[in-house]
N, C-alpha and C positions, 0 to 999 in steps of 0.2 A: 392417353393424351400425348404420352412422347414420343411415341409411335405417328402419332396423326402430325406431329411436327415435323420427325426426318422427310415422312413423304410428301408433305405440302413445301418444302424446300426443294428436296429432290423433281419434283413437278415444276417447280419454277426455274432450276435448271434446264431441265429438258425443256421448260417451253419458250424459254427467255436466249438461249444459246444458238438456236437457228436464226432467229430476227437479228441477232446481235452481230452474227457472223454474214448473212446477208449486206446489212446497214453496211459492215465496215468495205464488205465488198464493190459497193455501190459507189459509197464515197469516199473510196483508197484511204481511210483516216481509220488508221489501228486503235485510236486510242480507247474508244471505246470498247473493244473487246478486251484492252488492259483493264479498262476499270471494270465490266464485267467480271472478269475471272479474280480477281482481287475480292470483288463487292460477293460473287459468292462462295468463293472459298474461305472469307471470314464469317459470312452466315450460315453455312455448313459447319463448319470448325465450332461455331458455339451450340449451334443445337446436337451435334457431335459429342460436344463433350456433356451437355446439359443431360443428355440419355444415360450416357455412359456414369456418372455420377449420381443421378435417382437411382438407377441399377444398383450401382456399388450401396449406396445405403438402404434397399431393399435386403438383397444380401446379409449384409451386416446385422440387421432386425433378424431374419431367419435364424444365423448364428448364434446370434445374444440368446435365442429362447431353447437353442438347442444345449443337452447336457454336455457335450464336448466343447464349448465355448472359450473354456476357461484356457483347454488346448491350442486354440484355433490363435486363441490372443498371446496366447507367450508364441507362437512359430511364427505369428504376425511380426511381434515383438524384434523378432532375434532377426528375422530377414532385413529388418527396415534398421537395424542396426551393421549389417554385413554391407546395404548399399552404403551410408552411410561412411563405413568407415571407405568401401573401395572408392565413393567420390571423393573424400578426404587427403 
C-alpha cells in the first residue's frame, strides 16, 4: 500500500505540473507554480518519509527475531551515541 502511495503522488506530479506550468504561462502570474511546487514537495516529503519509516520498522521486526539482534542493538546503540556526542 506504500508503494501505491509514492506512485499515485508521483502521478499527480507528472500530471498536475504541465497544466500548472501552462496556466502560469498564459496568465504571466507565477504564483501559482510557487504554490504548486511547495504544495507538492510537502506531499512528497510526507509520503517520502511515511515509506521510508514503515520500512525501517519492517526492518527492525526482521532483526528483533533474528539471533544476532542483540548485536545489531548494541552497534545501533554505540552509533547513535557517536552522532550524539559529534552534534553535541
Amino acid at each position: 500500500m506504500s508503494k501505491r502511495i509514492l506512485y499515485v503522488v508521483a502521478l499527480l506530479v507528472l500530471a498536475l505540473l504541465p497544466v500548472v506550468v501552462v496556466v502560469s504561462l498564459v496568465t504571466g502570474d507565477s504564483s501559482s507554480l510557487t504554490q504548486y511546487v511547495i504544495g507538492v514537495f510537502a506531499v512528497a516529503s510526507v509520503a517520502t518519509g511515511f515509506y521510508f519509516w514503515k520500512a525501517k520498522n519492517e526492518n527492525l521486526h526482521k532483526y528483533k527475531d533474528a539471533e544476532d539482534y542483540t548485536a545489531f542493538n548494541k552497534r545501533l546503540e554505540e552509533e547513535l551515541k557517536k552522532l550524539g556526542e559529534d552534534n553535541g
